[in-house]
ZANU-748497 format. One record per atom (N, C-alpha, C): x, y, z; residue in one letter. Coordinates in steps of 0.001 Angstrom, whole numbers, plus 500000, padded with zeros to 6 digits. Example, Ala and Ser with C-alpha at 12.3 -4.5 7.8 and 13.67 -1.06 7.14 Angstrom:
BEGIN
513190494310507800A512300495500507800A513200496700507800A512850497750507080S513670498940507140S512900500030507870S
This chain:
BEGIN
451523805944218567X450691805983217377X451057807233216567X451414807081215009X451341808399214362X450524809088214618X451117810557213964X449861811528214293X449588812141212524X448169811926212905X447611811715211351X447199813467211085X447890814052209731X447899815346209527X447231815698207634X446810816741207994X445607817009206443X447245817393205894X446827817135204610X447534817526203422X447939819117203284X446858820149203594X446740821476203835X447611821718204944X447431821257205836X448919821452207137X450582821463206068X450329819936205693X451924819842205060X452219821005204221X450949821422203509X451266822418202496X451728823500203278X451238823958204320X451736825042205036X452874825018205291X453200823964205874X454629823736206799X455522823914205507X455637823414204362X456416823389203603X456640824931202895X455195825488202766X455390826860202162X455989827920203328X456187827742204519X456914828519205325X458591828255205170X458941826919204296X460477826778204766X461170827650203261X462034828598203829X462744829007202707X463084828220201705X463273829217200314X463457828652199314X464584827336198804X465484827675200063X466801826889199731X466864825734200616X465772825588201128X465088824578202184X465816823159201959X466287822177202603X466858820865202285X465922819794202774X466230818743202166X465285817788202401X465360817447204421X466774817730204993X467032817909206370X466354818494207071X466133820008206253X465310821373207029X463957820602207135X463279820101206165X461586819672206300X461142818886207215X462362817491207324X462548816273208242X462594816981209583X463359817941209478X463422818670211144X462101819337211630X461872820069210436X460144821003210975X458989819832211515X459169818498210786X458105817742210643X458121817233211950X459560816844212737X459786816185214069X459568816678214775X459956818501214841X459358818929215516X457900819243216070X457061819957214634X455909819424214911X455122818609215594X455822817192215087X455711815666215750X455568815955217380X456840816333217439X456801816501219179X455990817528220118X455503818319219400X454758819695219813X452977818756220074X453076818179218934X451450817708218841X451428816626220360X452866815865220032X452573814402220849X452466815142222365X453411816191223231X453520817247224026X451976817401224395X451231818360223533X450104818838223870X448990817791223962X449225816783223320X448001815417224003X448768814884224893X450025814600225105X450479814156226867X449699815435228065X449298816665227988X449317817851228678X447886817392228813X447167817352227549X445611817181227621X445202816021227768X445909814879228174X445471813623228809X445763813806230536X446764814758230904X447037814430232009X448460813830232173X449285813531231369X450082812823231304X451220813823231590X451506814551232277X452297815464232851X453193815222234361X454416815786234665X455099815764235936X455157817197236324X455318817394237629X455317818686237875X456849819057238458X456997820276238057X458569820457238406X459385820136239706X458508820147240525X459174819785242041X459702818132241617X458549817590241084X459075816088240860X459969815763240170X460524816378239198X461980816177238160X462569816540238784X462830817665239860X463736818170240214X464114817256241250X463320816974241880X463661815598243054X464052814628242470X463045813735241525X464229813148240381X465730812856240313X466202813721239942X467053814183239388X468358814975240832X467527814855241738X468648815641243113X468918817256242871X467988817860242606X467866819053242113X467611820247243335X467579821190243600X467367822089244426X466310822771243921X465275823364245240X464148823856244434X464624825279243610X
């Protein structure tokens, strides 16, 4: 599901990107964002792995 953001956020995000900012640079801040928000409601649902388990996963050493 998108993640639904006030107008006042965008304004921020945009007034932090330098002046010579590209339409690339904004697309990137915004994804990131994107992923920071979606991150912290996976964390605050519970929806988390704990490192022993990726690392086993994955054939990892502790």
């Amino acid at each position: 599901m998108p993640t639904v953001i006030q107008k006042e956020e965008a304004h921020k995000l945009v007034d932090r990107l330098p002046s010579n900012a590209t339409w690339d640079d904004l697309m990137h801040e915004i994804y990131v964002r994107e992923a920071i928000d979606r991150g912290l409601a996976d964390s605050r649902a519970g929806r988390t792995k704990s490192v022993q388990d990726v690392r086993a996963k994955f054939g990892l050493s502790e």
